[in-house]
C-alpha positions in Angstrom: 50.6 23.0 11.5 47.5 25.6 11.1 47.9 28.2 8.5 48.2 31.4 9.7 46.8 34.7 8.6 49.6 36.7 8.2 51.5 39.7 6.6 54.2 41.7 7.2 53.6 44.5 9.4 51.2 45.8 12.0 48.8 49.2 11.4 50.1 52.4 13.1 48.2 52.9 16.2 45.6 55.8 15.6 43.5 56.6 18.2 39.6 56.8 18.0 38.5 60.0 15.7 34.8 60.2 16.7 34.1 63.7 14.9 34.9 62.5 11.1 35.7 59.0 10.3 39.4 58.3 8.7 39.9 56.8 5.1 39.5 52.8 5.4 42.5 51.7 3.8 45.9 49.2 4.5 48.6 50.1 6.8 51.6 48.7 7.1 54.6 49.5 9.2 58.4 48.3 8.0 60.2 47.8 11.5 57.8 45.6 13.2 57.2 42.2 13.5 55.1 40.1 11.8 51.3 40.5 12.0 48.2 38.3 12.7 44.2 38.8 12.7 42.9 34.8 12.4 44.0 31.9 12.5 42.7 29.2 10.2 40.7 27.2 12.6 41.7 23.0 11.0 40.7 21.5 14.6 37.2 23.8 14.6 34.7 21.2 15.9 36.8 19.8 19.0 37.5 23.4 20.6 37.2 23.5 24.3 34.3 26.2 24.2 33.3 26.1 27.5 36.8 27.0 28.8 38.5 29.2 25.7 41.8 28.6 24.1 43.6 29.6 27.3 42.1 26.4 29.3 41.0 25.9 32.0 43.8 26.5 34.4 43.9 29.9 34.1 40.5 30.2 35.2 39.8 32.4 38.4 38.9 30.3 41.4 35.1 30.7 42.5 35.8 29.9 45.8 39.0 32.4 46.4 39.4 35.4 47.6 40.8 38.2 45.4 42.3 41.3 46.8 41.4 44.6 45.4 44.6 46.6 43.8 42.9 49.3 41.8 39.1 50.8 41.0 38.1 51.6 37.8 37.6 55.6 37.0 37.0 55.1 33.6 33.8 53.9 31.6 30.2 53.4 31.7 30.5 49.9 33.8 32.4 50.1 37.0 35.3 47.6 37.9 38.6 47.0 39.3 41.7 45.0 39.4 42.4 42.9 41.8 45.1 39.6 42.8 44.3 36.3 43.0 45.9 33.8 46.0 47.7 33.0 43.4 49.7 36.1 42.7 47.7 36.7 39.3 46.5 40.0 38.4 42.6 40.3 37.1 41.0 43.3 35.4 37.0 42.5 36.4 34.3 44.5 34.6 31.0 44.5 36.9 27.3 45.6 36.2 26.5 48.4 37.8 22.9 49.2 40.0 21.7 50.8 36.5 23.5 49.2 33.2 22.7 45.5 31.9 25.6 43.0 33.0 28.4 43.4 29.8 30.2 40.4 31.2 28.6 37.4 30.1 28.1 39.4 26.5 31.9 39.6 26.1 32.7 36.0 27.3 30.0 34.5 24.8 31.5 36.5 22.0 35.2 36.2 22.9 34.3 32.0 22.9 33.0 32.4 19.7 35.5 34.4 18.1 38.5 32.3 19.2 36.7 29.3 18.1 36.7 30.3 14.4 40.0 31.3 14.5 40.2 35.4 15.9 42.9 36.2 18.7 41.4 36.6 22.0 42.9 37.5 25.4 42.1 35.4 28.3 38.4 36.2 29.7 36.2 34.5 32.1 33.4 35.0 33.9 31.7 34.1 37.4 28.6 35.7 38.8 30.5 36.8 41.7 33.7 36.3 44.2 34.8 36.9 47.6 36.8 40.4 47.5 39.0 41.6 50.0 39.5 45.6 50.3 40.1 48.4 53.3 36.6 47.3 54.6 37.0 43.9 55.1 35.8 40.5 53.3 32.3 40.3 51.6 30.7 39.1 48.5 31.2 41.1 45.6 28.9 41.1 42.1 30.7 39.3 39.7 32.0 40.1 35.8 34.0 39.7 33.4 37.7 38.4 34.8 40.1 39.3 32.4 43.5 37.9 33.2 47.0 39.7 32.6 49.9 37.4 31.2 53.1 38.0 30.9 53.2 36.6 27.0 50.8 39.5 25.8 51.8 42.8 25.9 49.3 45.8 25.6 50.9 47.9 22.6 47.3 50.4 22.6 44.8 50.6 20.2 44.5 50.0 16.6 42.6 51.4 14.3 39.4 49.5 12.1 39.7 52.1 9.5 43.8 51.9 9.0 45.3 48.3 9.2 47.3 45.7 7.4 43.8 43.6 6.8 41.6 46.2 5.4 40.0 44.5 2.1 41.1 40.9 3.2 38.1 38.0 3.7 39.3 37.4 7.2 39.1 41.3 8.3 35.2 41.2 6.6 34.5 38.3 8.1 34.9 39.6 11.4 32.9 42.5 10.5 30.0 40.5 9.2 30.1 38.4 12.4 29.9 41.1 14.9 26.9 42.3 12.7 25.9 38.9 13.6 26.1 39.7 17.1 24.7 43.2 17.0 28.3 44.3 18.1 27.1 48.1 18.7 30.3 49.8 19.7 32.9 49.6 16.6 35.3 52.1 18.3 39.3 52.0 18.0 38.9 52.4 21.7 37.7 48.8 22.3 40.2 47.6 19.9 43.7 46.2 21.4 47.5 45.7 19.6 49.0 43.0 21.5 52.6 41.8 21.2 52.7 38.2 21.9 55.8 36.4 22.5 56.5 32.2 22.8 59.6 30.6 22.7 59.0 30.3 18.7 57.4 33.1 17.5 57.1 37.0 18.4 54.5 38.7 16.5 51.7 41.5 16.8 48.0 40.3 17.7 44.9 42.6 16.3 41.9 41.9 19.0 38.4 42.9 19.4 38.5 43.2 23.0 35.5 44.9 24.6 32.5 43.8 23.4 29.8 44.1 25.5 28.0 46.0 23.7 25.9 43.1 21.7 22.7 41.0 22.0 20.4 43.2 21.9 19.8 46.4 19.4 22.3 48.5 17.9 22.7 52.3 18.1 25.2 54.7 18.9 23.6 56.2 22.4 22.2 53.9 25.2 21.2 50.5 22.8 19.8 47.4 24.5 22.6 44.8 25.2 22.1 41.3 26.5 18.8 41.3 25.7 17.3 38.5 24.0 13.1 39.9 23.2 15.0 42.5 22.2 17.5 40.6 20.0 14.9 38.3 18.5 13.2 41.4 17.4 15.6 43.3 15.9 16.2 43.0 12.0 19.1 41.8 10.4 20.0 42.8 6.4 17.8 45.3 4.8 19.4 43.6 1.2 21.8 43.3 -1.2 22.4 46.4 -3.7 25.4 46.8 -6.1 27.1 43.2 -4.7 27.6 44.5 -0.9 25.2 43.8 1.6 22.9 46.3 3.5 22.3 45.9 7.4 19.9 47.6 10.0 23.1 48.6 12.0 22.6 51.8 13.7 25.7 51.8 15.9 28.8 53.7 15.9 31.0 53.9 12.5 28.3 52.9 9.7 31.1 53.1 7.3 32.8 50.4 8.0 30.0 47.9 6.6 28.3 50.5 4.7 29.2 49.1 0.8 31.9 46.8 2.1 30.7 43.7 2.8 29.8 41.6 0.4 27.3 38.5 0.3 30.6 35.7 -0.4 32.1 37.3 3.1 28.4 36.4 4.8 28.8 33.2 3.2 32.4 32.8 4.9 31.6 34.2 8.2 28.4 31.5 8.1 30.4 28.7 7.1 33.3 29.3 9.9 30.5 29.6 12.6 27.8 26.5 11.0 30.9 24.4 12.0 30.2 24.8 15.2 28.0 22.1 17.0 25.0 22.9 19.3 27.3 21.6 22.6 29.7 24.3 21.3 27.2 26.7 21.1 25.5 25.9 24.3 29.4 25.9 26.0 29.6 29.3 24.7 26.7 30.4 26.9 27.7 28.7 29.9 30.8 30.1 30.0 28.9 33.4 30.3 26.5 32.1 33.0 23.6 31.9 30.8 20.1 30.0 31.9 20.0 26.7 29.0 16.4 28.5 27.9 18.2 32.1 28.0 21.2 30.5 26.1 18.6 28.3 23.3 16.9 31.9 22.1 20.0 33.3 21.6 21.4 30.6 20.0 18.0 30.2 17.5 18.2 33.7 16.5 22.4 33.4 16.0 21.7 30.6 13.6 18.5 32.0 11.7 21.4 35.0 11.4 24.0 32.8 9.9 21.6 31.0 7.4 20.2 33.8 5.9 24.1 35.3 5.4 25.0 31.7 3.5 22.2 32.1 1.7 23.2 35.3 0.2 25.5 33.2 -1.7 27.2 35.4 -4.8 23.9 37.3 -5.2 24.5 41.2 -6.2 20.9 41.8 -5.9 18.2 40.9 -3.3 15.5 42.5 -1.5 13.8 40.5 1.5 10.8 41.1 -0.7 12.0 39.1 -3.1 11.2 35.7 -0.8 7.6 36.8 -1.1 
């Protein structure tokens, strides 16, 4: 049976504070159940990929016709929910006429997370899908599908800066690996509590959930996402000064990484994702509808990344000048 994560109690929601940052620090709350950020990944290199650790029957049909329940008023990309034949409920972010597609980003990422052990909700994506609204049937630009079940329950947002995993290797990790990523948009907002519930267990899930925002540059106002020139241009750790390692991360809530990760937690975050093979990687990518040539530049750049954090090793010092 896999280890899990675990401690006693979930973080108190806080909501998003984008004028000053809150202390970073553990949470914990007494009356609720049991908590869990990662799950120790034992069966790493034979994860399904492609389809996620929901499978592949609770994939959204390519060929059916979804019926539109609700447009989305919030946000940069537009979206909607909408019902499958099938009586399933899907929340589908599109691109819109004017913003890079976020959808294949978050599937990528969301695959790769779930692989190395991080709770993820169900996500797909398809490129697009027959929709069904006031003005009849027509072909509609595709997204991310995100699907609702009934054994996660949204319990709202919770907070990077306040939660029972602060100053644990497995909340780190996850930090160093969305630097990885150049996961621009560390906001409590994209964050989501869930309450999952089986016929064994009930406990609380901490997810990254929206994360678009990635492959590509980082910065708080308008970066480049899914964008691989600009991705293979775009530098990774300035160094390492006083043990904790320095990164050209420019997007929103510096303090999170700034003098808090330290080279041992690149060296994990590596190690987790070196485990995965090249058809795991390349599965990754097709789940987003990525081109194999769109998918291998990625890929190159995502493993340079993860080398260079191994190497860090238990260094306290190190400039990149010190390789000349």
């Amino acid at each position: 049976m896999r280890a899990l994560f675990l401690l006693a109690a979930p973080a108190v929601i806080a909501t998003h504070l984008s004028s000053c940052a809150a202390e970073i620090r553990p949470a914990l709350h007494p009356d609720a159940p049991p908590a869990s950020l990662w799950v120790a990944p034992a069966d790493l290199e034979d994860r399904d990929v492609f389809n996620g650790p929901w499978g592949a029957d609770r994939a959204p049909a390519p060929d059916a016709r979804y019926r539109v329940l609700e447009h989305k008023h919030t946000g940069v990309n537009p979206g909607m929910t909408v019902r499958d034949p099938q009586g399933r409920q899907w929340s589908v972010k599109q691109s819109g006429p004017d913003t890079p597609d976020e959808g294949p980003v978050e599937v990528v990422l969301s695959r790769v997370l779930s692989a190395v052990g991080y709770h993820q909700p169900p996500v797909y994506y398809l490129p697009s899908f027959t929709l069904e609204d006031d003005w009849g049937t027509h072909i509609e630009r595709g997204g991310r599908f995100r699907l609702k079940v009934a054994s996660l329950k949204d319990r709202g947002e919770w907070s990077w800066q306040q939660n029972p995993f602060v100053g644990t290797t497995p909340y780190r990790g996850l930090l160093a690996i969305l630097m990885m990523f150049n996961s621009s948009d560390l906001k409590n907002s994209n964050n989501t509590l869930y309450e999952f519930r089986s016929a064994e267990r009930r406990e609380y899930w901490y997810v990254v959930r929206d994360l678009g925002t990635a492959l590509g540059t980082t910065g708080r106002f308008a970066p480049l996402k899914n964008n691989v020139d600009a991705f293979e241009r775009y530098p990774f750790i300035r160094g390492v000064q006083g043990g904790y390692v320095h990164f050209h991360y420019q997007g929103w809530h510096q303090e999170l990484v700034r003098e808090r990760i330290r080279p041992s937690d690149m060296a994990w975050a590596g190690d987790l994702l070196g485990r995965l093979s090249d058809r795991q990687w390349r599965a990754a990518f097709r789940a987003g509808g990525y081109a194999p040539e769109v998918a291998d530049r990625f890929i190159r750049v995502l493993k340079n990344k993860i080398a260079a954090g191994q190497r860090l090793g238990g260094l306290q010092e190190w400039s990149p000048y010190d390789a000349n």
